[in-house]
C-alpha positions in Angstrom: -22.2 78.8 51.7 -19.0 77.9 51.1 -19.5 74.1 52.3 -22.7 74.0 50.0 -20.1 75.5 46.7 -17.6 72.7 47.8 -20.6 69.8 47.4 -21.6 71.0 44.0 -17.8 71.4 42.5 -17.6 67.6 43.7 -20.5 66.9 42.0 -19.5 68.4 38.8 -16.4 66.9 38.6 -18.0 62.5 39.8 -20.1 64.0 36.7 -17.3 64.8 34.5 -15.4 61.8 35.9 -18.2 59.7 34.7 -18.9 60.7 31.5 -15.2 61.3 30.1 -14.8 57.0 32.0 -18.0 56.1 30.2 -17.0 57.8 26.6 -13.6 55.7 27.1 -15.5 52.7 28.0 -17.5 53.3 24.7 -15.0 54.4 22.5 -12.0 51.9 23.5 -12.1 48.3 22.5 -10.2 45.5 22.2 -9.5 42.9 19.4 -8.0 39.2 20.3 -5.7 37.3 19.0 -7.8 34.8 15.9 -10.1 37.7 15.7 -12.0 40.2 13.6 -13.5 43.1 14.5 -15.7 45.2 12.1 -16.3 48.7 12.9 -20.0 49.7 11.9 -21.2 53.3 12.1 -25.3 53.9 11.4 -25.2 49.7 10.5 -22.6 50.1 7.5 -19.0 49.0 7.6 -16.7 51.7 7.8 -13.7 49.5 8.9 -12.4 45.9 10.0 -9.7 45.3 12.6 -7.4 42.0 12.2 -4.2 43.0 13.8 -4.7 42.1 18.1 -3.9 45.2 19.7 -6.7 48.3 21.4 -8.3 50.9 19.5 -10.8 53.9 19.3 -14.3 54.0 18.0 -16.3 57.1 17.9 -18.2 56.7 21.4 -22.1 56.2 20.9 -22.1 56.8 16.4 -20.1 53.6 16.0 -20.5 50.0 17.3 -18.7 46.7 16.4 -19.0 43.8 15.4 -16.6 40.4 16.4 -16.1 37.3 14.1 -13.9 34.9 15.2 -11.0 33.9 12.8 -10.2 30.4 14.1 -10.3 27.5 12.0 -14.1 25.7 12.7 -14.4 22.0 12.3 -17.9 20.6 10.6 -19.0 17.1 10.0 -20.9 16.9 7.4 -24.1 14.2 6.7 -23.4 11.8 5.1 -25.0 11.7 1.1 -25.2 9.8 -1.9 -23.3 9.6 -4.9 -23.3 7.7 -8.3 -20.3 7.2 -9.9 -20.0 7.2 -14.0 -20.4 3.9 -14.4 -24.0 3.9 -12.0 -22.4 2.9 -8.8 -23.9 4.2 -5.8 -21.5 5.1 -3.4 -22.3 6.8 0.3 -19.7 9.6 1.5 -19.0 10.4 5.0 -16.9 13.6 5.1 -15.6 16.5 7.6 -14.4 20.3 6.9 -12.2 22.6 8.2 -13.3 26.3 7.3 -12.0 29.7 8.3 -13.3 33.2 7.5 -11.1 35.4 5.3 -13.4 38.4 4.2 -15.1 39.6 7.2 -16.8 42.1 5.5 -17.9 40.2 2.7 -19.3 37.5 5.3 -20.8 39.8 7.4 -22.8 41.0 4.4 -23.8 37.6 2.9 -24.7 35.5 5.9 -24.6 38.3 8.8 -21.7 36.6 10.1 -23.9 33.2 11.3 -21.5 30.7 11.6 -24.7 28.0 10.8 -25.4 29.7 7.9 -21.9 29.7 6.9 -22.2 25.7 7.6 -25.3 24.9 5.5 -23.8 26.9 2.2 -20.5 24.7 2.8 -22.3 21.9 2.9 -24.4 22.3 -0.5 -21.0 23.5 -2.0 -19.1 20.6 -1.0 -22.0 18.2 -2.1 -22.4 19.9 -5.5 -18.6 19.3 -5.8 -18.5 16.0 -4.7 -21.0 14.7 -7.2 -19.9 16.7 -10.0 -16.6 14.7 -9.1 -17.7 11.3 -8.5 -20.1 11.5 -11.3 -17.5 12.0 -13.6 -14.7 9.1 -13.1 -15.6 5.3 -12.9 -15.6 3.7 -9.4 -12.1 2.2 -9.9 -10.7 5.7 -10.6 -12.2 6.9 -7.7 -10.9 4.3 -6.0 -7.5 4.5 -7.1 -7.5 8.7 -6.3 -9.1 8.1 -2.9 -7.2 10.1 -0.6 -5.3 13.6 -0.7 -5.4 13.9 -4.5 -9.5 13.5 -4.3 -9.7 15.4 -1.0 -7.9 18.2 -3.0 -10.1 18.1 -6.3 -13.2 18.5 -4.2 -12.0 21.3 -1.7 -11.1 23.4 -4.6 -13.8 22.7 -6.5 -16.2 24.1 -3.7 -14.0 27.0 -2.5 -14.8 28.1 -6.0 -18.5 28.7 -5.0 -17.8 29.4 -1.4 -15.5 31.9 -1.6 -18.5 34.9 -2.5 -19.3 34.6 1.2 -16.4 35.5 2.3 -15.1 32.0 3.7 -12.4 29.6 2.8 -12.0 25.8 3.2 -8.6 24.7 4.0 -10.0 20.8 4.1 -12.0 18.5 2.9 -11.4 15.2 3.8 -13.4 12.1 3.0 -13.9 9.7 5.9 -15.5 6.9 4.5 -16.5 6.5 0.5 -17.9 3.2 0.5 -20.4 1.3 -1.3 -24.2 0.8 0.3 -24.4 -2.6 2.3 -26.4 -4.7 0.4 -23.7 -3.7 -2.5 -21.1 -4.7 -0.5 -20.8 -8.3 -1.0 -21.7 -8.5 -4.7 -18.8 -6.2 -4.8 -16.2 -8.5 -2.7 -17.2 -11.6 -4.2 -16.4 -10.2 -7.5 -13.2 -8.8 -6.5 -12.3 -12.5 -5.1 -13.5 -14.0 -8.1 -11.1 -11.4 -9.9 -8.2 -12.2 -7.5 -8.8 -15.8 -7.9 -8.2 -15.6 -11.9 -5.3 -13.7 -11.5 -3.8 -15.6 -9.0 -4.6 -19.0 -11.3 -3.1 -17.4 -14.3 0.0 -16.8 -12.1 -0.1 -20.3 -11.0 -0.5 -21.4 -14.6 2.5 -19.6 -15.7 4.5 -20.9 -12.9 3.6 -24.1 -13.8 4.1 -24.0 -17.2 7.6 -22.7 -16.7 8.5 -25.7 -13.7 7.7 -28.0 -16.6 10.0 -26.4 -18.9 12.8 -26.0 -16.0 12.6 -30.0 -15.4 12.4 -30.5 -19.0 15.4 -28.9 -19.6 16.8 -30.7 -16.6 15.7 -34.0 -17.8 17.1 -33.4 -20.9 21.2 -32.6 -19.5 20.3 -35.0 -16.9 20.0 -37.5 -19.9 22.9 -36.0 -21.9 25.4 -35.9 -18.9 24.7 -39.5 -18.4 25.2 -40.8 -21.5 28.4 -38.8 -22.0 29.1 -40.7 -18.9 28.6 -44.0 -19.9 29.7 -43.6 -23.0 33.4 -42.3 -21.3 32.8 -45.6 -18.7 32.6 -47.9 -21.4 35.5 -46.6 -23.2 37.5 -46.9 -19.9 36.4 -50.3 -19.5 37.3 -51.2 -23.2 41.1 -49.5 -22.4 41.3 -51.9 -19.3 40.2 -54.5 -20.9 43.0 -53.9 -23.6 45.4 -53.3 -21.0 44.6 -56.4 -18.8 44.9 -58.7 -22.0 48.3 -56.8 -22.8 49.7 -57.4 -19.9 48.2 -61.4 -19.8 50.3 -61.8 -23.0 53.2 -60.4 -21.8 53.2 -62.5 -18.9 52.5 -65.3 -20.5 54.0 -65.1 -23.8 55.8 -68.9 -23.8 54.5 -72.2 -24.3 55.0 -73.0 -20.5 53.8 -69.6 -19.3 50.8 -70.4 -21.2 50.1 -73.9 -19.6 50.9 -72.9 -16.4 48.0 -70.1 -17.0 45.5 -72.8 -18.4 46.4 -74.4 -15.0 45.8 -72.2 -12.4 42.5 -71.2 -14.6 41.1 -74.7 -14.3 42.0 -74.9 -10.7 39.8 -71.5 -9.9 36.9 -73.3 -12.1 37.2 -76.3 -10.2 37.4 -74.7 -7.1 34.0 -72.0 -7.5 32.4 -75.5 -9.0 32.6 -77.1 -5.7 29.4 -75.5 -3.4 27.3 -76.6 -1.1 28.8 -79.1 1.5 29.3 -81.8 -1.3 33.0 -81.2 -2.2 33.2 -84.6 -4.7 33.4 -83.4 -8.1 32.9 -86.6 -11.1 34.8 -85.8 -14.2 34.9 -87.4 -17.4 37.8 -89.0 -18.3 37.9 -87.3 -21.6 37.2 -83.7 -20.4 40.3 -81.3 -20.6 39.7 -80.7 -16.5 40.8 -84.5 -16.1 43.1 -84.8 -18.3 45.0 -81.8 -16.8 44.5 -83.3 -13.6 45.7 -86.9 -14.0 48.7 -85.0 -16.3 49.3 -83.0 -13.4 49.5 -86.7 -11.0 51.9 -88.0 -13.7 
């Protein structure tokens, strides 16, 4: 009897064992770090956990719900836009997108993240034409980047936000113009840079020809100051060299002995070639000073 009273108390108590482990294992869970965890009693929210850490649910009335609080990547197609001025343009973008209500996206899209994805990617092309349609494709061109990435993120968090989700980026890969666009497009921005880049050549030109002009003309100043200052140092020699001839030679004898030597340098630069015989006449004042000279 006893032995029989000793099975059943063990019994009992495996049973109470198991049922107090299996209320804990219903009633405790566990939220993770980049996490949410919404508690839902009879399928309404009663409460959402953010904070990592365990807590208590009431065991078999409430269950939960996990929606992850990372930071999700999606590439979006890429779509067609026309710009204000009727150019088409093709955008390739990506977006980075995080929950931040999990209550309100657990409502509106049941927490599907591919649901999430397909109401991202109608805001973000809503935004993106609304943009593009608005500014001229050299505006666009000239914003491509952060300030354009910024314009259309906020623009589309502004519809996205009632489900509960938040995009932190938009970025544009690629905004680019269709290919059979493409080279009408270069050739007339080479045509462009070609007229600019004549016009700069023109002015460049135009101002070498006033640079040499300019030149020319102190070139031609500079060297008729300098002649002009030669030819008055020539003219002061000159005065000077027939000063000092009449000082030297400022008597009668002085003077013929200067007619003298004069006559024999003419003589002598007369004589060339290997003839040295010079024929004077007797009258000329060469032979006279010659035969005065034998006397």
């Amino acid at each position: 009897m006893s032995i029989q009273k000793n099975t059943v108390l063990k019994i009992v108590i495996s049973v109470l064992v198991f049922i107090v482990l299996l209320i804990l294992a219903n009633g405790l869970f566990v939220v993770h770090q980049k996490e949410y965890v919404a508690v839902r009693q009879f399928g309404r929210i009663v409460d959402v956990k953010s904070e990592p850490g365990l807590y208590l649910k009431t065991p078999f009335v409430q269950s939960i719900q996990r929606v992850s609080a990372a930071i999700n990547l999606y590439d979006v197609p890429p779509s067609d836009v026309i710009t204000r001025d009727k150019k088409s343009m093709i955008s390739d973008n990506y977006i980075l997108w995080r929950v931040t209500e999990p209550k309100l996206y657990i409502q509106t899209l049941n927490a599907v993240d591919a649901r999430a994805e397909e109401r991202i990617e109608a805001a973000v092309y809503n935004s993106l034409k609304k943009i593009i349609s608005g500014m001229s494709q050299d505006e666009i061109i000239a914003a491509r980047g952060d300030k354009l990435n910024s314009m259309i993120t906020d623009d589309a968090n502004a519809d996205i936000q009632v489900y509960g989700v938040e995009l932190t980026q938009c970025q544009i890969k690629a905004l680019d113009l269709p290919d059979d666009n493409k080279n009408a497009v270069y050739s007339r921005m080479i045509s462009e840079r070609e007229n600019i880049a004549a016009s700069y050549a023109a002015e460049g030109n135009s101002e070498a020809k006033k640079i040499r002009n300019d030149t020319d003309r102190k070139v031609t100043v500079m060297l008729a100051n300098a002649e002009k200052s030669a030819a008055q140092l020539v003219g002061e020699g000159e005065a000077q060299y027939m000063q000092i001839l009449q000082e030297a030679y400022n008597t009668p004898e002085k003077a013929e002995f200067y007619n003298f030597i004069r006559s024999l340098d003419a003589l002598k630069n007369s004589m060339t070639g290997k003839e040295k015989t010079v024929i004077l006449d007797k009258n000329s004042e060469l032979a006279k000073l010659l035969y005065g000279a034998e006397g």
